[in-house]
Gaussian input, Z-matrix of N, CA and C with variables (Angstrom, degrees):
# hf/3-21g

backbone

0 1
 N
 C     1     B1
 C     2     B2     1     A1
 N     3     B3     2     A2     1     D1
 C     4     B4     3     A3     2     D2
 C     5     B5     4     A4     3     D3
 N     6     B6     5     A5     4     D4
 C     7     B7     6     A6     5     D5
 C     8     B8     7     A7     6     D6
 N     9     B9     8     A8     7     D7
 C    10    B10     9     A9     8     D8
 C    11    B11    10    A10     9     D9
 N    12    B12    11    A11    10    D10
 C    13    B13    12    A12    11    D11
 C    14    B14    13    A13    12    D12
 N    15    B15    14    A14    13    D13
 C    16    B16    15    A15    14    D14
 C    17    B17    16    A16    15    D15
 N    18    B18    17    A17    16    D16
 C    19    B19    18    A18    17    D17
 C    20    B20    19    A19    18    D18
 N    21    B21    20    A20    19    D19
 C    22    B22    21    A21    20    D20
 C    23    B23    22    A22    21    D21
 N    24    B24    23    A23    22    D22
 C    25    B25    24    A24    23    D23
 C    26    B26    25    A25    24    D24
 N    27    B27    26    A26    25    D25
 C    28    B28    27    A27    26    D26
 C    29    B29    28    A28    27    D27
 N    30    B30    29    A29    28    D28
 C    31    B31    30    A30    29    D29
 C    32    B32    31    A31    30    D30
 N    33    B33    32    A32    31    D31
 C    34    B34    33    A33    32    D32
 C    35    B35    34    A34    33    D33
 N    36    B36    35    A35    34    D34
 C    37    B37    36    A36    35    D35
 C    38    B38    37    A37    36    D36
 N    39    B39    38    A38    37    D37
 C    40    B40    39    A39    38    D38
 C    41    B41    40    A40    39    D39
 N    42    B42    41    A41    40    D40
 C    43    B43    42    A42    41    D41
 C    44    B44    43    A43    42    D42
 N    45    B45    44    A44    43    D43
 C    46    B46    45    A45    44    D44
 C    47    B47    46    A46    45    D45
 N    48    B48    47    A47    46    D46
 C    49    B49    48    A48    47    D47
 C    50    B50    49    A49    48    D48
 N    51    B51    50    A50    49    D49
 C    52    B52    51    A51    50    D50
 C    53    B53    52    A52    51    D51
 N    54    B54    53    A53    52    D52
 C    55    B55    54    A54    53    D53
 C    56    B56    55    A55    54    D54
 N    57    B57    56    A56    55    D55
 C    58    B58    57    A57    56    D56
 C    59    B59    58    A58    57    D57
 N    60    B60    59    A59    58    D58
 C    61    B61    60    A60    59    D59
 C    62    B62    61    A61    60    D60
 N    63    B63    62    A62    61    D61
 C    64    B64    63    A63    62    D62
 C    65    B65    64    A64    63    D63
 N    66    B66    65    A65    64    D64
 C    67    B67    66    A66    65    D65
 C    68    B68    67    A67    66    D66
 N    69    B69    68    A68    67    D67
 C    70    B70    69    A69    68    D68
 C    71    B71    70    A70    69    D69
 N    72    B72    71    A71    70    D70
 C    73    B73    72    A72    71    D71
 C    74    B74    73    A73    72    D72
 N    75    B75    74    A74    73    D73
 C    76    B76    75    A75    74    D74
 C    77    B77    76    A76    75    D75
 N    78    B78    77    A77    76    D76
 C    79    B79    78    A78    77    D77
 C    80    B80    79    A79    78    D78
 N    81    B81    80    A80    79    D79
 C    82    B82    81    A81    80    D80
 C    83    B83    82    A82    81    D81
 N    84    B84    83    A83    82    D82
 C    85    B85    84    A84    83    D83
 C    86    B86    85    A85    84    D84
 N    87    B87    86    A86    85    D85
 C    88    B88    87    A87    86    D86
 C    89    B89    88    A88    87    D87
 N    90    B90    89    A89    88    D88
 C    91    B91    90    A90    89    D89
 C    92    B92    91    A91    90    D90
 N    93    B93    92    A92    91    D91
 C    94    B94    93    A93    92    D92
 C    95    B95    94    A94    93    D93
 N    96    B96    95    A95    94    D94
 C    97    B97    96    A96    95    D95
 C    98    B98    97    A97    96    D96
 N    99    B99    98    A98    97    D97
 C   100   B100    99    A99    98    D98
 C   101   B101   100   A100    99    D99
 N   102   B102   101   A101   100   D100
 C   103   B103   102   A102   101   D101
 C   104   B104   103   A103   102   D102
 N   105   B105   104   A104   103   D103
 C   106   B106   105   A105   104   D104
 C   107   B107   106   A106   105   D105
 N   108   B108   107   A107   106   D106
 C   109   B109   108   A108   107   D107
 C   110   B110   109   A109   108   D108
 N   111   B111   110   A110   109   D109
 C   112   B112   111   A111   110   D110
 C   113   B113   112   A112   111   D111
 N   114   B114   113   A113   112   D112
 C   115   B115   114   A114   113   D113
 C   116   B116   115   A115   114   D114
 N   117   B117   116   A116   115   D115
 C   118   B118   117   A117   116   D116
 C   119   B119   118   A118   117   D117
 N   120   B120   119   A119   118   D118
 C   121   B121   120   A120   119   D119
 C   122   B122   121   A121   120   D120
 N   123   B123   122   A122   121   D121
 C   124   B124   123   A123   122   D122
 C   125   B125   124   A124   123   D123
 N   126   B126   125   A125   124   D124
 C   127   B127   126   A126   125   D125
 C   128   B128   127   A127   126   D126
 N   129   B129   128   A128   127   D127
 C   130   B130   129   A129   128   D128
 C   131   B131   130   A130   129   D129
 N   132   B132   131   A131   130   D130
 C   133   B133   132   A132   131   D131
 C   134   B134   133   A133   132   D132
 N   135   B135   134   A134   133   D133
 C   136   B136   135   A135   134   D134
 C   137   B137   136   A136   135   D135
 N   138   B138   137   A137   136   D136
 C   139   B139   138   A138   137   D137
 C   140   B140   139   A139   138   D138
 N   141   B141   140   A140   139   D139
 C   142   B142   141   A141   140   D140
 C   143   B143   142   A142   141   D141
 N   144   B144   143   A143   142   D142
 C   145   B145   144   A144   143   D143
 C   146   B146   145   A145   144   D144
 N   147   B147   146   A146   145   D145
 C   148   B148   147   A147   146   D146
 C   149   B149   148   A148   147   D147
 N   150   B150   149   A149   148   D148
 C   151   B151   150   A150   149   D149
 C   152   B152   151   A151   150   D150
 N   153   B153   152   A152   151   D151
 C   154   B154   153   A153   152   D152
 C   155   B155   154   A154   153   D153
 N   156   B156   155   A155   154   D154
 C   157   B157   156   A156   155   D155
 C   158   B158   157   A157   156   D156
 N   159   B159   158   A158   157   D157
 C   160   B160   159   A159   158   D158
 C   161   B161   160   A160   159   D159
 N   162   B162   161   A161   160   D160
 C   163   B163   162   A162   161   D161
 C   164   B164   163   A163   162   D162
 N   165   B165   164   A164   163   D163
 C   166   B166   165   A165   164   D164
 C   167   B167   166   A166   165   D165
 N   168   B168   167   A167   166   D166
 C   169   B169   168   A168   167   D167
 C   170   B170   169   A169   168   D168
 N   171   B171   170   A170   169   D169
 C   172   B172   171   A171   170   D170
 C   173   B173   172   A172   171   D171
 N   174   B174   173   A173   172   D172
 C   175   B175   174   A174   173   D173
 C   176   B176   175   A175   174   D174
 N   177   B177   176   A176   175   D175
 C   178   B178   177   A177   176   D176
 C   179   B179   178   A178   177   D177
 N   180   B180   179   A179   178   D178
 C   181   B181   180   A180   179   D179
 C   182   B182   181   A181   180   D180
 N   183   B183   182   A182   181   D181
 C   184   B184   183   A183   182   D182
 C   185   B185   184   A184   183   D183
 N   186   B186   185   A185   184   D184
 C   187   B187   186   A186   185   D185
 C   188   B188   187   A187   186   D186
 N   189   B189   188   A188   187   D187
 C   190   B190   189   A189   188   D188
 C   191   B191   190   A190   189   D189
 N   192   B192   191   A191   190   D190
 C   193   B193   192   A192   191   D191
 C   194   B194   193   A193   192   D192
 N   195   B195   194   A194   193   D193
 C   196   B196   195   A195   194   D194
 C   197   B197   196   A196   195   D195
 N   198   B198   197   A197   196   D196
 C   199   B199   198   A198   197   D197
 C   200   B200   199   A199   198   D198
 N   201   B201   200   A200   199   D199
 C   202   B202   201   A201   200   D200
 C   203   B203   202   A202   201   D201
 N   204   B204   203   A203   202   D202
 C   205   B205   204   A204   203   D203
 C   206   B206   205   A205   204   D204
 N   207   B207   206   A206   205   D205
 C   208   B208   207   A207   206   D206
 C   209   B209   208   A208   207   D207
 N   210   B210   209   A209   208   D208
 C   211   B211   210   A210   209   D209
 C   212   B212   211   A211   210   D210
 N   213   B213   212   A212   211   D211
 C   214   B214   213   A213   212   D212
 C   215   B215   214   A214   213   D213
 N   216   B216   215   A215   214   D214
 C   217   B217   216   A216   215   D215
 C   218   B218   217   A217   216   D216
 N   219   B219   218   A218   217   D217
 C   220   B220   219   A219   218   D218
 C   221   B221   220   A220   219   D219
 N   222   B222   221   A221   220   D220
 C   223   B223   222   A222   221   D221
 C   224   B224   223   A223   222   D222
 N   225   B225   224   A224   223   D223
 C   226   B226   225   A225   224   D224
 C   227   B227   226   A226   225   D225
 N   228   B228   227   A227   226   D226
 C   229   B229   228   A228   227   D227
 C   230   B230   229   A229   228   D228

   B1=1.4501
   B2=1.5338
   B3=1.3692
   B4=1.7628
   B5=1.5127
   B6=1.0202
   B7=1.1965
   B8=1.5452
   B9=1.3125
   B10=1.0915
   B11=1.6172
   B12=1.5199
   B13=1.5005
   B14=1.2167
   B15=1.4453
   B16=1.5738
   B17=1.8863
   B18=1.3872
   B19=1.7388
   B20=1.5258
   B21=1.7564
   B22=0.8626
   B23=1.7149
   B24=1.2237
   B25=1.0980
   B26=2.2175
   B27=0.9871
   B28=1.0523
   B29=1.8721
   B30=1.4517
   B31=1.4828
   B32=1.8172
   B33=1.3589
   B34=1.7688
   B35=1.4988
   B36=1.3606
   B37=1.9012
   B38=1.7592
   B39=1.5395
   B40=1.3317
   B41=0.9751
   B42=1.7972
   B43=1.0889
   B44=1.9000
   B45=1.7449
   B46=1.6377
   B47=1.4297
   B48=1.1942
   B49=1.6530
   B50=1.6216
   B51=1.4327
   B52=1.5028
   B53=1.8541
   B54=1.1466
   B55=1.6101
   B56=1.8559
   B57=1.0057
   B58=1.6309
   B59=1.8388
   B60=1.5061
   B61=1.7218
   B62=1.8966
   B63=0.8699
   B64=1.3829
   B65=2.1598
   B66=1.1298
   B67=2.0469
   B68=1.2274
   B69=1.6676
   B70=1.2307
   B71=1.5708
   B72=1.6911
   B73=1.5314
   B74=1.9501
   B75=0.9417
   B76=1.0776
   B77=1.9981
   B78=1.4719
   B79=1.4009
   B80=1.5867
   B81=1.8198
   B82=1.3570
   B83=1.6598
   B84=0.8273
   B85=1.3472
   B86=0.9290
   B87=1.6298
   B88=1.9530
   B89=1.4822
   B90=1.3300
   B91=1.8004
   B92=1.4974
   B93=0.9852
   B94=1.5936
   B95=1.5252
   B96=1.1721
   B97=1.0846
   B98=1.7905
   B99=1.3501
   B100=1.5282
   B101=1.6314
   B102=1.7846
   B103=1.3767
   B104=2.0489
   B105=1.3400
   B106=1.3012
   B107=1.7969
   B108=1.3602
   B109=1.0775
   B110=1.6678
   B111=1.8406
   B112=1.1218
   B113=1.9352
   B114=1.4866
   B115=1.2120
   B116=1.9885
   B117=1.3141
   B118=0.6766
   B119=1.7545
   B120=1.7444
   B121=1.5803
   B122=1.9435
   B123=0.8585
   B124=2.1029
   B125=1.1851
   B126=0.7742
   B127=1.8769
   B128=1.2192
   B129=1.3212
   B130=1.6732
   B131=1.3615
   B132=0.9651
   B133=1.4115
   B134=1.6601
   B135=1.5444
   B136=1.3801
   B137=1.7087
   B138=1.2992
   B139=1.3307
   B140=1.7674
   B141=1.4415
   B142=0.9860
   B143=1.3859
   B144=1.4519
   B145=1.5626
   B146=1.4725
   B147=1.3494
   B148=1.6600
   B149=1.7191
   B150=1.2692
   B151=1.3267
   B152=1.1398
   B153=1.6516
   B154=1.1997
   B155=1.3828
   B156=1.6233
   B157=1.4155
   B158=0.9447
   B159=1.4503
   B160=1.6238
   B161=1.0085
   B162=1.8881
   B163=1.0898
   B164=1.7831
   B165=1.5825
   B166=1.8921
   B167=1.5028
   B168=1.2246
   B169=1.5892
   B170=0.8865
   B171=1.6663
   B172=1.4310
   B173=1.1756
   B174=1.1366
   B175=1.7541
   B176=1.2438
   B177=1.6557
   B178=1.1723
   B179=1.7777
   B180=2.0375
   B181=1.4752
   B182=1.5447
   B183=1.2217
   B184=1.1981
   B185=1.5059
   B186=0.9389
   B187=1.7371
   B188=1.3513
   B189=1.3227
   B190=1.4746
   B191=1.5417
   B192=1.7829
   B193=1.6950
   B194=1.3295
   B195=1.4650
   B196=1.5904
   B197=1.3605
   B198=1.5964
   B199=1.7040
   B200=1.5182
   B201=1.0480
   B202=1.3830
   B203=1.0970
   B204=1.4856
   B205=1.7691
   B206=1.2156
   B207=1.4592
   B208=1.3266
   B209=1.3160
   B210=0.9878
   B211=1.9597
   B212=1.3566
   B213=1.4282
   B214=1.0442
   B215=1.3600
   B216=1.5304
   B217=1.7202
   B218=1.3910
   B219=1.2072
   B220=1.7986
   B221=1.6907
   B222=1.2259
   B223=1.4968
   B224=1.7728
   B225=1.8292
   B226=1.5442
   B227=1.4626
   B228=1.7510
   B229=1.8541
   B230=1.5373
   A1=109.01
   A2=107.52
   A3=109.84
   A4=102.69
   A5=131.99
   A6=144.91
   A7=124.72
   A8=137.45
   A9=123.65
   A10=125.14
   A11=88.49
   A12=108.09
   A13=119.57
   A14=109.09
   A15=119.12
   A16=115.37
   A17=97.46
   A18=106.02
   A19=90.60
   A20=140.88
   A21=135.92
   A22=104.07
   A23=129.08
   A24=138.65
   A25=104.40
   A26=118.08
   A27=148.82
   A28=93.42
   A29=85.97
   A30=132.13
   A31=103.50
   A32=110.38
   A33=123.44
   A34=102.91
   A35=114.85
   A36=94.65
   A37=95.93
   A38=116.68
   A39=110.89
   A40=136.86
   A41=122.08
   A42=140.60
   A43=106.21
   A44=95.93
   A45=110.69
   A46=90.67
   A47=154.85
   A48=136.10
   A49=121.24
   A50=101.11
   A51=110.69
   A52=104.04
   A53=114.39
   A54=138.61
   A55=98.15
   A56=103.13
   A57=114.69
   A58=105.61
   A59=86.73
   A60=97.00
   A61=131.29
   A62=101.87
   A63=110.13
   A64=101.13
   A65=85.02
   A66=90.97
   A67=109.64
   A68=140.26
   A69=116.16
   A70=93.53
   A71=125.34
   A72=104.79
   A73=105.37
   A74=111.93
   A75=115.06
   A76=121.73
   A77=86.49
   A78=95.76
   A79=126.04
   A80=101.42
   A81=102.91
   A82=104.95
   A83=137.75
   A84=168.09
   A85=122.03
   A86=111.22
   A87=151.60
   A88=73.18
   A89=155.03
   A90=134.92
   A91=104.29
   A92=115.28
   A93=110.05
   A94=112.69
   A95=120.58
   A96=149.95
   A97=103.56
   A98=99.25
   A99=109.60
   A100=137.97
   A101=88.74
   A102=112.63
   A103=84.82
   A104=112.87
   A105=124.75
   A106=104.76
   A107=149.95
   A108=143.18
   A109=122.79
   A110=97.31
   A111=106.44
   A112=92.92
   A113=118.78
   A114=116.63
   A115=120.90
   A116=106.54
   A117=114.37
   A118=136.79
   A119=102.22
   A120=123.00
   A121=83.48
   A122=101.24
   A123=97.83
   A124=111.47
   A125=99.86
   A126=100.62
   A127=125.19
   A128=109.86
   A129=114.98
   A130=107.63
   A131=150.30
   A132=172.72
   A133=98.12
   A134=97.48
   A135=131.22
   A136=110.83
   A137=113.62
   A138=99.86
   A139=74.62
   A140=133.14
   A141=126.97
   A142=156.31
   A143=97.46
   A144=111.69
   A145=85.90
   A146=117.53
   A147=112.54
   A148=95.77
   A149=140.30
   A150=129.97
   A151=118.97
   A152=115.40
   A153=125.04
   A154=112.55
   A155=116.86
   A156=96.50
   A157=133.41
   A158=116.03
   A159=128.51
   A160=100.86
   A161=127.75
   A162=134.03
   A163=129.23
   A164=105.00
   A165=120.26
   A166=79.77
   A167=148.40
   A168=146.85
   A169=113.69
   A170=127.67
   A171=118.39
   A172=110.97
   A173=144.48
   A174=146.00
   A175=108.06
   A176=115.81
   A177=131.27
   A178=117.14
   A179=80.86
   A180=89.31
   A181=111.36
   A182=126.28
   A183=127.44
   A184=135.46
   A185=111.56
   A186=133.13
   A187=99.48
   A188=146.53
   A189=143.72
   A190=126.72
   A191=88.74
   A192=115.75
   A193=111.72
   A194=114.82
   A195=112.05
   A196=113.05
   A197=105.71
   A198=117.66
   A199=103.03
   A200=132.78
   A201=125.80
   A202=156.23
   A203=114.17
   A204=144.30
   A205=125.75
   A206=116.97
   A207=123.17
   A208=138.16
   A209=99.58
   A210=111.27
   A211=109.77
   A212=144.16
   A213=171.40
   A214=118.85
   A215=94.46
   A216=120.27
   A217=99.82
   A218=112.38
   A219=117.67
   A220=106.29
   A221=107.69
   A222=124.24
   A223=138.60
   A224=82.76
   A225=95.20
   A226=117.15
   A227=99.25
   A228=104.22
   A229=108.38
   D1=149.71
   D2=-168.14
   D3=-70.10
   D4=176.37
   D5=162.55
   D6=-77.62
   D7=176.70
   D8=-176.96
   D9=-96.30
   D10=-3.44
   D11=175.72
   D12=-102.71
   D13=-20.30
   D14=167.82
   D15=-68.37
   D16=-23.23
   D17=-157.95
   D18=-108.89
   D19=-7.93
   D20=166.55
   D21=-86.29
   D22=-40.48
   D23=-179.14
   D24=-63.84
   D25=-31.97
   D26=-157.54
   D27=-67.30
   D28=-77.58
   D29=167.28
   D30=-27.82
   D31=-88.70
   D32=177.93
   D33=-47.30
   D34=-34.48
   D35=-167.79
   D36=-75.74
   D37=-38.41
   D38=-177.70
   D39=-79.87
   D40=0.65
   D41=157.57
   D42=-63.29
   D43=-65.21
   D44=-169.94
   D45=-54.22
   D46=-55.08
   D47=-171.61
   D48=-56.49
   D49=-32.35
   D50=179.51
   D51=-63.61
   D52=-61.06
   D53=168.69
   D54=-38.70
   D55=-54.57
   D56=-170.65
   D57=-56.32
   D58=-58.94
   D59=164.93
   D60=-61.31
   D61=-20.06
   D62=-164.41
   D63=-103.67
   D64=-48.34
   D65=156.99
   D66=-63.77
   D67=-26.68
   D68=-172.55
   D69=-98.01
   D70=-37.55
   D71=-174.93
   D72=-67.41
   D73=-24.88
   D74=162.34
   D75=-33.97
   D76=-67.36
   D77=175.24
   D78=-51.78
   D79=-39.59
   D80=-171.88
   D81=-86.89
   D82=9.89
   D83=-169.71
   D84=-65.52
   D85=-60.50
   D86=-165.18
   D87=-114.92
   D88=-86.60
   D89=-161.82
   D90=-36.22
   D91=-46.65
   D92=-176.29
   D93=-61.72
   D94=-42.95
   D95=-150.04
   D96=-73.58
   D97=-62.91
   D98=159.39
   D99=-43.01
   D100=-50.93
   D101=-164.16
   D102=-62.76
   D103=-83.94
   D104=167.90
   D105=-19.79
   D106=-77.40
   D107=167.16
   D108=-13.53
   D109=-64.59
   D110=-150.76
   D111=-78.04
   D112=-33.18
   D113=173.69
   D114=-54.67
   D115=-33.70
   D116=177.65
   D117=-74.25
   D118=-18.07
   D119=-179.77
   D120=-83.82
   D121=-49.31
   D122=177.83
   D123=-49.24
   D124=-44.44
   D125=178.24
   D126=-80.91
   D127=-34.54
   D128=161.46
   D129=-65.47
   D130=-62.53
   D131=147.51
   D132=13.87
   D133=-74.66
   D134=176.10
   D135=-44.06
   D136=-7.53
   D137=-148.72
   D138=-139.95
   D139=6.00
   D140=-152.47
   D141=40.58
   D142=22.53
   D143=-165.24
   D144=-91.08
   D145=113.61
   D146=174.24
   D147=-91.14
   D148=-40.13
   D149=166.36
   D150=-14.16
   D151=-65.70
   D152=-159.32
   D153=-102.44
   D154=-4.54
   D155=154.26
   D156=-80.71
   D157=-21.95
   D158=-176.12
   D159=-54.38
   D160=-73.56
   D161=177.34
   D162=-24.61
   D163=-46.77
   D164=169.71
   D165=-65.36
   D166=-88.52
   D167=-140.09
   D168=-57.41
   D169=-32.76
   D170=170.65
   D171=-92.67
   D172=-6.92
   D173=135.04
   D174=-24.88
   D175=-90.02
   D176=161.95
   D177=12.19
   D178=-71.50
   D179=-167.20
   D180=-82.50
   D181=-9.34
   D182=155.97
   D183=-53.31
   D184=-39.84
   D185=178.63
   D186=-105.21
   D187=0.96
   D188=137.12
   D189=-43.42
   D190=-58.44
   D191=169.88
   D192=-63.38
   D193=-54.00
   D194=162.81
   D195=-20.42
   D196=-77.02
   D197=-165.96
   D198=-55.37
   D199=-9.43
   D200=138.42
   D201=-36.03
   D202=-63.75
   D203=125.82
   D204=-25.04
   D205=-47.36
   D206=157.01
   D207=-58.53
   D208=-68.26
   D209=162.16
   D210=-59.91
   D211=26.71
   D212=104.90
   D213=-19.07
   D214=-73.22
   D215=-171.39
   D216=-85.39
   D217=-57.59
   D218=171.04
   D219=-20.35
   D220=-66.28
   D221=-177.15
   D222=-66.42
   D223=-14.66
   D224=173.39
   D225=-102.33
   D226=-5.37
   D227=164.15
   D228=-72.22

C-alpha cells in the first residue's frame, strides 16, 4: 500500500491537471467568445445597426480583457 506521502503527492498532481485543464478550456472559451463577438459587431455594422454593434464590440472587448486574467492564472500554475 502507498504511503501517505505518495497518495498526497498523488492527490496535488491530479488536482493541478484538472485546474490545468479547466484554465485552458477556459481560455478557449473567451477565444470563442471574441471571435463570435467581434464577427458579429461586423455584421451589425454592415447592416447598420450601430446599437447592436457596439454592444458585440464591447463584448468582444470584454472577454479580450478577460483573456488577460486568465493567462494570468494559466501562468501561475
Amino acid at each position: 500500500m502507498a504511503d501517505k506521502d505518495t497518495l498526497m503527492k498523488e492527490f496535488v498532481d491530479s488536482e493541478a491537471a484538472k485546474t490545468q485543464d479547466a484554465v485552458a478550456d477556459l481560455e478557449r472559451i473567451e477565444e470563442e467568445v471574441v471571435a463570435e463577438a467581434t464577427s458579429s459587431a461586423e455584421f451589425e455594422d454592415a447592416l447598420g445597426n450601430e446599437q447592436a454593434a457596439a454592444e458585440a464590440a464591447e463584448t468582444a472587448l470584454e472577454f479580450d480583457q478577460a483573456k488577460i486574467g486568465t493567462a494570468g492564472i494559466g501562468e501561475a500554475l
